[in-house]
Jmol script that loads the backbone (N, CA, C; Angstrom):
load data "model"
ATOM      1  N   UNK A   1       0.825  -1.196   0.000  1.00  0.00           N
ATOM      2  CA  UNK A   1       0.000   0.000   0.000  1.00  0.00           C
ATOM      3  C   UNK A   1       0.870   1.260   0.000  1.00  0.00           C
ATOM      4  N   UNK A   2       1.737   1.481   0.833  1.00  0.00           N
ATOM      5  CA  UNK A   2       3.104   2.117   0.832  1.00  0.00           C
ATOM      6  C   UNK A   2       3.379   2.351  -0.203  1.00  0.00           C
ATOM      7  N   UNK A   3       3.736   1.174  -1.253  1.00  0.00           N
ATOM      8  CA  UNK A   3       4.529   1.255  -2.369  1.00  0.00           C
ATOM      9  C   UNK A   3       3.750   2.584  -3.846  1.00  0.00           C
ATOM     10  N   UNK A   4       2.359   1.946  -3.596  1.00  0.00           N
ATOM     11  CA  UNK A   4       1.358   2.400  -4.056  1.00  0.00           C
ATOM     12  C   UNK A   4       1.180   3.935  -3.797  1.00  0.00           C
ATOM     13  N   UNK A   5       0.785   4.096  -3.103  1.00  0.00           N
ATOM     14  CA  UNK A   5       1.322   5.972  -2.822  1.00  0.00           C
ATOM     15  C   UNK A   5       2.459   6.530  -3.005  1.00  0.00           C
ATOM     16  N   UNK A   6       3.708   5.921  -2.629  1.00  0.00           N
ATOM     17  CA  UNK A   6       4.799   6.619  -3.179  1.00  0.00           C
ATOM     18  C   UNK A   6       5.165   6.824  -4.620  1.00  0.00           C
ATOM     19  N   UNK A   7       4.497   5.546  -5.803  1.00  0.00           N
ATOM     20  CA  UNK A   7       4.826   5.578  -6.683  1.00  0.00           C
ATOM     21  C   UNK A   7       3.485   6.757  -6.971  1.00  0.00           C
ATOM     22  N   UNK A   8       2.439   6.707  -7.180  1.00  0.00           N
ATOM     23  CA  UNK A   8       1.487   7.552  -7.138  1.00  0.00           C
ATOM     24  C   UNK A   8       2.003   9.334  -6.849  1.00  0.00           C
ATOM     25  N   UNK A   9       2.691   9.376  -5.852  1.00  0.00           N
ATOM     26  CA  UNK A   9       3.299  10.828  -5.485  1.00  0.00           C
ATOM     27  C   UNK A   9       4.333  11.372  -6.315  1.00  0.00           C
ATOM     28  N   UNK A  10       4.928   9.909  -6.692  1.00  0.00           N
ATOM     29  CA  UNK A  10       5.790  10.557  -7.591  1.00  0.00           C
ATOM     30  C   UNK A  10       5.286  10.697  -8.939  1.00  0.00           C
ATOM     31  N   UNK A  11       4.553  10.144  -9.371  1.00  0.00           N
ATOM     32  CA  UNK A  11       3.593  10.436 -10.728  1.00  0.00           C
ATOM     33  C   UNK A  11       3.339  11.675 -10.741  1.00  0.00           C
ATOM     34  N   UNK A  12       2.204  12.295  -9.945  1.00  0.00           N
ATOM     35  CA  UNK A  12       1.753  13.567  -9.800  1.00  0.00           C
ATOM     36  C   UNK A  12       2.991  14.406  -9.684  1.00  0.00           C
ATOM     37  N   UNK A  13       3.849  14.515  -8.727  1.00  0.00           N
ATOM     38  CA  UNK A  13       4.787  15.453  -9.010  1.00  0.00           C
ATOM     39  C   UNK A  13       5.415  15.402 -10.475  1.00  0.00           C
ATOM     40  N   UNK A  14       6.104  14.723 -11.159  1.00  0.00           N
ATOM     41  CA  UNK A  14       6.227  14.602 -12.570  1.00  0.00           C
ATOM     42  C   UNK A  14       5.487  15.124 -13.853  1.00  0.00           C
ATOM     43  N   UNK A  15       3.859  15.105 -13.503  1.00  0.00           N
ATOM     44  CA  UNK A  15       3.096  15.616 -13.612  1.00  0.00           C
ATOM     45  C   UNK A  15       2.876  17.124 -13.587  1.00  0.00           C
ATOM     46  N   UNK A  16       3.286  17.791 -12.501  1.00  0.00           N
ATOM     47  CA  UNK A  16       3.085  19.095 -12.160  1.00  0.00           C
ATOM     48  C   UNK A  16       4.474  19.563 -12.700  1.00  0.00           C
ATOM     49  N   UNK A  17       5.511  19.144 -12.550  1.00  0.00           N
ATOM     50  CA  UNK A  17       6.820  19.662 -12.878  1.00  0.00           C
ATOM     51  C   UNK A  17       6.563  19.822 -14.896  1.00  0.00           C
ATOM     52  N   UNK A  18       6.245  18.669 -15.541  1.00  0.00           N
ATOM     53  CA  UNK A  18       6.079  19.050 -16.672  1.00  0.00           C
ATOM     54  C   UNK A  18       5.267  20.344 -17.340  1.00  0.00           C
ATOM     55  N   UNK A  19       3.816  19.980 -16.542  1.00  0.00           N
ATOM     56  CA  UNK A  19       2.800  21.629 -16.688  1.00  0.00           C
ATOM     57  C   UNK A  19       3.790  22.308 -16.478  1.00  0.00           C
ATOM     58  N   UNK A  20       4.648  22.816 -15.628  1.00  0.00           N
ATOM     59  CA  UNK A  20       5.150  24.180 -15.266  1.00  0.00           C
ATOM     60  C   UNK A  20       5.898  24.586 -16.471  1.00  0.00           C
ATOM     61  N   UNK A  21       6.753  23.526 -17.343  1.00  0.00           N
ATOM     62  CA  UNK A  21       7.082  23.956 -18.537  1.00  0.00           C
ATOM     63  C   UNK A  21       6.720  24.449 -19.828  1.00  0.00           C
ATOM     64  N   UNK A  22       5.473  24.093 -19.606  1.00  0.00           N
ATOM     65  CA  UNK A  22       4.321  24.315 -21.024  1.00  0.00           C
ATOM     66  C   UNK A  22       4.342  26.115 -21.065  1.00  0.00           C
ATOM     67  N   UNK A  23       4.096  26.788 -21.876  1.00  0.00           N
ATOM     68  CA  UNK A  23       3.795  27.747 -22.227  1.00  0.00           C
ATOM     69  C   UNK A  23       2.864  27.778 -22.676  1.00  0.00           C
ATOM     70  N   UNK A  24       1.159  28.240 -22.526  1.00  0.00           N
ATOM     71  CA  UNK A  24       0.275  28.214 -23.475  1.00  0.00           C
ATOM     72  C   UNK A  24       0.301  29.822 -24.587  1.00  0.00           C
ATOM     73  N   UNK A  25       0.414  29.585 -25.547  1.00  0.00           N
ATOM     74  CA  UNK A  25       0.091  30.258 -26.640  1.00  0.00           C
ATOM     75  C   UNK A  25      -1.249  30.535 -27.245  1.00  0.00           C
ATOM     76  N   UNK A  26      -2.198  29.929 -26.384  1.00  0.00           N
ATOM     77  CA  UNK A  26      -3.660  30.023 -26.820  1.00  0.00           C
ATOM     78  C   UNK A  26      -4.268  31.338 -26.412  1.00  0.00           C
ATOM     79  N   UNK A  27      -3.354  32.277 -27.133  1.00  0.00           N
ATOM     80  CA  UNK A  27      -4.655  33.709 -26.908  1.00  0.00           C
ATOM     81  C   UNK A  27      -5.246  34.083 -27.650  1.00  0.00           C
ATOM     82  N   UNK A  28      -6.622  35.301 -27.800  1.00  0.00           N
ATOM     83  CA  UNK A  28      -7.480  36.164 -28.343  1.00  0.00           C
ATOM     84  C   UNK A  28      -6.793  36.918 -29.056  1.00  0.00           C
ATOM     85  N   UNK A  29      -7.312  36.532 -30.176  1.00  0.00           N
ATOM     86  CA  UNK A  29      -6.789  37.538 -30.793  1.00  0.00           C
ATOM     87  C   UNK A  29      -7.318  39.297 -30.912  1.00  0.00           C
ATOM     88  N   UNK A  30      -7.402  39.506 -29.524  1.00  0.00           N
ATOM     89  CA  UNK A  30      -8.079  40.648 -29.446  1.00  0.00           C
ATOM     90  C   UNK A  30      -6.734  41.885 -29.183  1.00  0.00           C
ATOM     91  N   UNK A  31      -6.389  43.117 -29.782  1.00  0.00           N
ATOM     92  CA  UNK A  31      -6.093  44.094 -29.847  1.00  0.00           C
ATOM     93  C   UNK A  31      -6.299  45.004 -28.489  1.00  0.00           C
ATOM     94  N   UNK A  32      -5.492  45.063 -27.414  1.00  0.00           N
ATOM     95  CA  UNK A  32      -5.773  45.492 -26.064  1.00  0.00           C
ATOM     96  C   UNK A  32      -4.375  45.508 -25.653  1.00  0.00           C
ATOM     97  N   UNK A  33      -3.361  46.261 -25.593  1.00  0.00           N
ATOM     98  CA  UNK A  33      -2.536  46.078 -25.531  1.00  0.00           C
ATOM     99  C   UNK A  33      -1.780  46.486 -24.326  1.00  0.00           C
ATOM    100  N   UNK A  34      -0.499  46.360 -23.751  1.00  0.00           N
ATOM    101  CA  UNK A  34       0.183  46.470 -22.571  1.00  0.00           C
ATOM    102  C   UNK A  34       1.274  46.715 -23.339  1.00  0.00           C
ATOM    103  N   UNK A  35       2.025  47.414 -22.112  1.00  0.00           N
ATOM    104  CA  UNK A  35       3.567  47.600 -22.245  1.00  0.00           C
ATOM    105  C   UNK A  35       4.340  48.045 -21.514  1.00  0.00           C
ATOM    106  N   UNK A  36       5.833  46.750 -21.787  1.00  0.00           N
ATOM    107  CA  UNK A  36       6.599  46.120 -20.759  1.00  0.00           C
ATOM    108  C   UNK A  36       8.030  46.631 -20.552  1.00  0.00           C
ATOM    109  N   UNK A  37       8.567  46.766 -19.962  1.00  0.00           N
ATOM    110  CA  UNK A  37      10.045  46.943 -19.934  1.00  0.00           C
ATOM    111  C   UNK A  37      11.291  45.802 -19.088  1.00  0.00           C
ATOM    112  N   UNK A  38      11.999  45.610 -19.872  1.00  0.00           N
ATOM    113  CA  UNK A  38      12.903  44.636 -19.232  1.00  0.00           C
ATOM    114  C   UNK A  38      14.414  44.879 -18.303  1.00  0.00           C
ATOM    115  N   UNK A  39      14.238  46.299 -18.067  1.00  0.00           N
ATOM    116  CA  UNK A  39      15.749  46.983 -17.707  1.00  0.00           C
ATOM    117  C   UNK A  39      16.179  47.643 -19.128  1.00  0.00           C
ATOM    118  N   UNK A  40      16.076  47.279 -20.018  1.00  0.00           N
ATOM    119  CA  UNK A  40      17.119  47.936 -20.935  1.00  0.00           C
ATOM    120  C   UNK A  40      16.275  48.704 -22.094  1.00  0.00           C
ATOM    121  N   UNK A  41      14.793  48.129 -22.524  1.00  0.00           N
ATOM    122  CA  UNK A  41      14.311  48.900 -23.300  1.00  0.00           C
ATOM    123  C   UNK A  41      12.558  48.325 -23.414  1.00  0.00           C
ATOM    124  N   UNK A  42      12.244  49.173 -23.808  1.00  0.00           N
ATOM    125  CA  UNK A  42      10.456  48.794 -23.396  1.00  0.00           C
ATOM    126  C   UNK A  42       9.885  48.062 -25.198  1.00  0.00           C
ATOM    127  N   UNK A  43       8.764  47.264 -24.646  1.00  0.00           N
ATOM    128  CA  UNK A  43       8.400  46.285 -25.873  1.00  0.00           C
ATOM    129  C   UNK A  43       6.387  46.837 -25.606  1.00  0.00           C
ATOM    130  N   UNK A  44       5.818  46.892 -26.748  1.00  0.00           N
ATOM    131  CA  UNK A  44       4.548  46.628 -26.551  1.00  0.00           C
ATOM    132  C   UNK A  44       4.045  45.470 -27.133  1.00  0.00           C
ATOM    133  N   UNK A  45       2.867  44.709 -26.222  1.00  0.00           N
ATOM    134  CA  UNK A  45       2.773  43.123 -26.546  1.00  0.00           C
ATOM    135  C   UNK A  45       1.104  43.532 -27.027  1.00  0.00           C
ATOM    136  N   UNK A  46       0.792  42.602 -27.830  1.00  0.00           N
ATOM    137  CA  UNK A  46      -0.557  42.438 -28.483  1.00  0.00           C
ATOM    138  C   UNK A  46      -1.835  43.102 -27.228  1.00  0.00           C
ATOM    139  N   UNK A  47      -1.509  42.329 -26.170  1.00  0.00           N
ATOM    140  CA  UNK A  47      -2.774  41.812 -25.256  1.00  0.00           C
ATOM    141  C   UNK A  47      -1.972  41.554 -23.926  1.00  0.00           C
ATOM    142  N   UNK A  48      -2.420  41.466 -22.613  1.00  0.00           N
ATOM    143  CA  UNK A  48      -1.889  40.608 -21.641  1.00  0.00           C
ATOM    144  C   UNK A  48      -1.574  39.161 -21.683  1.00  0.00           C
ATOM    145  N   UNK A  49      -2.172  38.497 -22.393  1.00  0.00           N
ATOM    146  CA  UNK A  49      -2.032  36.619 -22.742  1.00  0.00           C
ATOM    147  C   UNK A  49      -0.853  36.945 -23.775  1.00  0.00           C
ATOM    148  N   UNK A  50      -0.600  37.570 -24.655  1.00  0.00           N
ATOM    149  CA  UNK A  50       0.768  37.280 -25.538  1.00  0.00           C
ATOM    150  C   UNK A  50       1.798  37.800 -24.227  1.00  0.00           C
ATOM    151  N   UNK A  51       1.670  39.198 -23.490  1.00  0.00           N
ATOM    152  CA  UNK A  51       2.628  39.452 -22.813  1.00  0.00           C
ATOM    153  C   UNK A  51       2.683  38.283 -21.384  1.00  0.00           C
ATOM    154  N   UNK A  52       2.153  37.246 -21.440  1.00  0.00           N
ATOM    155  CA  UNK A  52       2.023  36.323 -20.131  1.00  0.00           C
ATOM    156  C   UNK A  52       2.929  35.144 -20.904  1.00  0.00           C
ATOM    157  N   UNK A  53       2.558  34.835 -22.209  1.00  0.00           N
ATOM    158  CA  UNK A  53       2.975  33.981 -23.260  1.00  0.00           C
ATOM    159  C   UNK A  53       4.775  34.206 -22.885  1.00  0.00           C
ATOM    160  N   UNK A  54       5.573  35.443 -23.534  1.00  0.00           N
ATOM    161  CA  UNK A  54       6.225  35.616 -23.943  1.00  0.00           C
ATOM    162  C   UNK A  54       7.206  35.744 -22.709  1.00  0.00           C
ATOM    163  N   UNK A  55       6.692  36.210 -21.466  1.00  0.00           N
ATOM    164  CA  UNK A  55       7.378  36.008 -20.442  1.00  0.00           C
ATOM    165  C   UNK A  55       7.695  34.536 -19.704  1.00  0.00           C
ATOM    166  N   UNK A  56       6.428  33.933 -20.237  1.00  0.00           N
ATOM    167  CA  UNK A  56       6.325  32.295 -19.648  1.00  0.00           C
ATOM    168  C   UNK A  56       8.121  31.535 -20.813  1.00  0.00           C
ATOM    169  N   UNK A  57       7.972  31.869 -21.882  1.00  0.00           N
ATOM    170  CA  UNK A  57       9.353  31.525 -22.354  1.00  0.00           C
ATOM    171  C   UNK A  57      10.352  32.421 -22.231  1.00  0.00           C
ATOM    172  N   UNK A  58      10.480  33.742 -22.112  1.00  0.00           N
ATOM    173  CA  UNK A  58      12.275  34.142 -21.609  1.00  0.00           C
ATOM    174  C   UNK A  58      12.399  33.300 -20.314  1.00  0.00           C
ATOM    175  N   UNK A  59      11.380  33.372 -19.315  1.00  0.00           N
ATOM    176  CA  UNK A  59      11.706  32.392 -18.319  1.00  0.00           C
ATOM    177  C   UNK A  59      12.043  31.402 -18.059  1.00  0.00           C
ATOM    178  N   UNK A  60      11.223  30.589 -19.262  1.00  0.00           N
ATOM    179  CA  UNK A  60      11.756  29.206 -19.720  1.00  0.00           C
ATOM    180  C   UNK A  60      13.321  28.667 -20.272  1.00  0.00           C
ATOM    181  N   UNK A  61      13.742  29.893 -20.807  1.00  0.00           N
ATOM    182  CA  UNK A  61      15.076  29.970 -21.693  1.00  0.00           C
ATOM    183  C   UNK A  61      15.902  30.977 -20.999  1.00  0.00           C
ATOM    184  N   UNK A  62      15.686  31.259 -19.724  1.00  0.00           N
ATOM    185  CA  UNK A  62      16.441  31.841 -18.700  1.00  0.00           C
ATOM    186  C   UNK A  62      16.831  33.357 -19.498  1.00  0.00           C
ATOM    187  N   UNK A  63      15.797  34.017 -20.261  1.00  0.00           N
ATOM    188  CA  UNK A  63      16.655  35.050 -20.622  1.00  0.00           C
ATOM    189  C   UNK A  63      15.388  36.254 -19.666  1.00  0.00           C
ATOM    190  N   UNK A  64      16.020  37.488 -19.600  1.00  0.00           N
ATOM    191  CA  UNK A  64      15.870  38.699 -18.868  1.00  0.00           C
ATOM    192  C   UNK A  64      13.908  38.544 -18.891  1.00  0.00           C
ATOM    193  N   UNK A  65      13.450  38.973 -18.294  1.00  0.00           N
ATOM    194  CA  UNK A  65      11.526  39.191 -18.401  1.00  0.00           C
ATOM    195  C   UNK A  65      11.656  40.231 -18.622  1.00  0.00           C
ATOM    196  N   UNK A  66      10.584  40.549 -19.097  1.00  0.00           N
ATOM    197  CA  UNK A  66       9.587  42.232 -19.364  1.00  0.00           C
ATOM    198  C   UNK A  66       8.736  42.282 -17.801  1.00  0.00           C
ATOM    199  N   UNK A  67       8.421  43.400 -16.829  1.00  0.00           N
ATOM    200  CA  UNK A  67       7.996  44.206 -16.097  1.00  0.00           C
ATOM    201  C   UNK A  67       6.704  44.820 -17.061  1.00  0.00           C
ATOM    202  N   UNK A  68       5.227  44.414 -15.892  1.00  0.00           N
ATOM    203  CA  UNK A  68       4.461  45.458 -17.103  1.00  0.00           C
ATOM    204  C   UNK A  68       4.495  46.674 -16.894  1.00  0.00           C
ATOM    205  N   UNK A  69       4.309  47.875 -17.371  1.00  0.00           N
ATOM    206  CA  UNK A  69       4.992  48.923 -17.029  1.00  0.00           C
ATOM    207  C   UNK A  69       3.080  49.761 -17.742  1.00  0.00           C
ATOM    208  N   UNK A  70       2.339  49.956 -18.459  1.00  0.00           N
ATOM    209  CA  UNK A  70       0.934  50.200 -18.193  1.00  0.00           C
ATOM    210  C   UNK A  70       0.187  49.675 -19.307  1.00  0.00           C
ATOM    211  N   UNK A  71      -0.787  49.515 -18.782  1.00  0.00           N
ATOM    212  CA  UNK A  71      -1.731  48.388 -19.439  1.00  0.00           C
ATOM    213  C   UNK A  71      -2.859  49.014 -20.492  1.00  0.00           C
ATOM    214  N   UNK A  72      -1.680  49.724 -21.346  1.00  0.00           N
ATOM    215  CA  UNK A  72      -2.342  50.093 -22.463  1.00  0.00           C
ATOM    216  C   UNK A  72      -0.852  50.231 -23.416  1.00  0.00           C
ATOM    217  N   UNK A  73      -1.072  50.972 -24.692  1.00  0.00           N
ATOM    218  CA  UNK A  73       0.089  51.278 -25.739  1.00  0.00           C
ATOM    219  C   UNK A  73       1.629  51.831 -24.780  1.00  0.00           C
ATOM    220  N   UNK A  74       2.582  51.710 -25.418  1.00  0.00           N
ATOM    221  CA  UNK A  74       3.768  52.090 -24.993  1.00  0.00           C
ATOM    222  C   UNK A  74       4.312  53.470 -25.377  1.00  0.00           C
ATOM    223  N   UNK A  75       3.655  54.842 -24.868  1.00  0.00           N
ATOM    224  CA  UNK A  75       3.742  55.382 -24.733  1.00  0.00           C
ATOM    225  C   UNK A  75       5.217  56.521 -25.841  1.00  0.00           C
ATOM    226  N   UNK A  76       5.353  58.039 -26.824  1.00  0.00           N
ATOM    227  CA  UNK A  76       6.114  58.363 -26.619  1.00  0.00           C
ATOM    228  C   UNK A  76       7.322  58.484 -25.982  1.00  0.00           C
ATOM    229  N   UNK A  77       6.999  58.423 -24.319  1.00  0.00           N
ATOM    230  CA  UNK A  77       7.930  58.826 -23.896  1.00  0.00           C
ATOM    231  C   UNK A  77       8.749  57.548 -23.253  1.00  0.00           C
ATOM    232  N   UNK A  78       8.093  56.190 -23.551  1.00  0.00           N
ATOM    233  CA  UNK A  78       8.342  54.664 -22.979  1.00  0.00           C
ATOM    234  C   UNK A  78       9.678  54.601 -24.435  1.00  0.00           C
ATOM    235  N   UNK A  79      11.191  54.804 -23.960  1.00  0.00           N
ATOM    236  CA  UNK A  79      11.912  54.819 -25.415  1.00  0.00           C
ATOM    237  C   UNK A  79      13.177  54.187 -24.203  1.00  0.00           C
ATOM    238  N   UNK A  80      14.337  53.562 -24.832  1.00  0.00           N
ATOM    239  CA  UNK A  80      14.211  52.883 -26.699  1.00  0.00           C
ATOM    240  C   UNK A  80      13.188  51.907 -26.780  1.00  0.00           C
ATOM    241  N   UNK A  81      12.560  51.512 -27.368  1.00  0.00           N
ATOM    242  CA  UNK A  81      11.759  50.468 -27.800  1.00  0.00           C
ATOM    243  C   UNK A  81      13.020  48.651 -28.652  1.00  0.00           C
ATOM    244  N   UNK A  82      12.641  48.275 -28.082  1.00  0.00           N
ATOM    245  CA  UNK A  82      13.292  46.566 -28.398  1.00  0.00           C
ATOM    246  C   UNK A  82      12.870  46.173 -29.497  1.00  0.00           C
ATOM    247  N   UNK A  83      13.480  45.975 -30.167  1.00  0.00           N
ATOM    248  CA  UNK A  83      13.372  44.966 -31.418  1.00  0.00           C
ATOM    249  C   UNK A  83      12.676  43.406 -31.104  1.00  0.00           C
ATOM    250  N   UNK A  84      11.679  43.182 -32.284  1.00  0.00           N
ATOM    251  CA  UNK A  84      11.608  42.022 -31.863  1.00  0.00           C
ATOM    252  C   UNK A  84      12.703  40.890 -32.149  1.00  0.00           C
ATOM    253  N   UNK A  85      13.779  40.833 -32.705  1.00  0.00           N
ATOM    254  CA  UNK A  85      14.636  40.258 -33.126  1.00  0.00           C
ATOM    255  C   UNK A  85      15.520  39.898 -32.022  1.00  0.00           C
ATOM    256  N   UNK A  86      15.943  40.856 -31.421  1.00  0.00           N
ATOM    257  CA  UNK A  86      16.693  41.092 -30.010  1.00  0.00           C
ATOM    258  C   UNK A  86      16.042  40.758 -28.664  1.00  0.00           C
ATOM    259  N   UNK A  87      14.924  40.812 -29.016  1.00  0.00           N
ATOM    260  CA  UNK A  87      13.958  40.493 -27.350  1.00  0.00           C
ATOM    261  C   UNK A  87      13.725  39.085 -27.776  1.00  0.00           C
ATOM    262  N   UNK A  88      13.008  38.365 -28.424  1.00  0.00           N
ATOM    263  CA  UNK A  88      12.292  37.333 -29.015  1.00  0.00           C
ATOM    264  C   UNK A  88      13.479  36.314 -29.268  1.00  0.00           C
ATOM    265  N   UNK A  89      14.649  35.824 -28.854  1.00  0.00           N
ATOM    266  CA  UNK A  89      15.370  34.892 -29.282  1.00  0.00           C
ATOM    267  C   UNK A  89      15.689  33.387 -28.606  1.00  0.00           C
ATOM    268  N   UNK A  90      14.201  33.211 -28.354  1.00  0.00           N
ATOM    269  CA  UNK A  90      13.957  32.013 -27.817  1.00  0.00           C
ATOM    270  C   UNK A  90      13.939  30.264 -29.125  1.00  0.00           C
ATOM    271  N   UNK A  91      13.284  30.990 -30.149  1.00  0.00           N
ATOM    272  CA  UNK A  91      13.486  29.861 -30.745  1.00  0.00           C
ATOM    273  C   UNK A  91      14.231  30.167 -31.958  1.00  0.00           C
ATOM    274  N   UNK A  92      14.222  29.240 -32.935  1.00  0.00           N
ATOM    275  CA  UNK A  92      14.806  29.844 -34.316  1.00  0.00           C
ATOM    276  C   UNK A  92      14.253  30.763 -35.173  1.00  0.00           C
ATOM    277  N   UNK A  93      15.025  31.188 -35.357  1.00  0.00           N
ATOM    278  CA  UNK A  93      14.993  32.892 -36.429  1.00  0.00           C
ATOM    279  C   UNK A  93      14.317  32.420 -37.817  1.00  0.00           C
ATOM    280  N   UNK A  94      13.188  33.212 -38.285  1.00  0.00           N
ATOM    281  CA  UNK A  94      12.262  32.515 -39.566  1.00  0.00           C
ATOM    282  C   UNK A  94      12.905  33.525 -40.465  1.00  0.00           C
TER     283      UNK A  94
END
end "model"
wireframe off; spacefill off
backbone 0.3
color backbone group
């Protein structure tokens, strides 16, 4: 019975450790936008779910996060603005 729960505990944890890696990419394509800064230069993201998206992988790939900084367009005075080329280099370059 022992055996049975421990192997069981360790299932579920295995379980939960994998979810934590997933990134979901399933957002709206709705136009509502935010904008973030990472220390070095500010990015504006589609929506909050792309900017949740995109932080869920620099995190994943250990590179710097975006800070939301206000939850609308990125402002004139929100400068330099990031390339997506330079921010975005999580997977391969299309």
């Amino acid at each position: 019975m022992k055996f049975i729960l421990v192997l069981l505990a360790a299932a579920w944890a295995i379980c939960v450790a994998d979810a934590q890696k997933f990134c979901s990419a399933a957002c709206p394509k709705i136009f509502d936008p935010v904008c973030g800064h990472n220390g070095r230069c500010y990015k504006q993201f589609s929506n909050k779910c792309i900017f949740d998206y995109e932080q869920c992988m620099l995190k994943k790939n250990q590179l710097p996060e975006f800070n939301l900084v206000i939850s609308s367009q990125c402002g004139p005075d929100e400068k330099p603005r990031c390339s997506d080329i330079a921010v975005n280099n999580f997977g391969p370059q299309q």
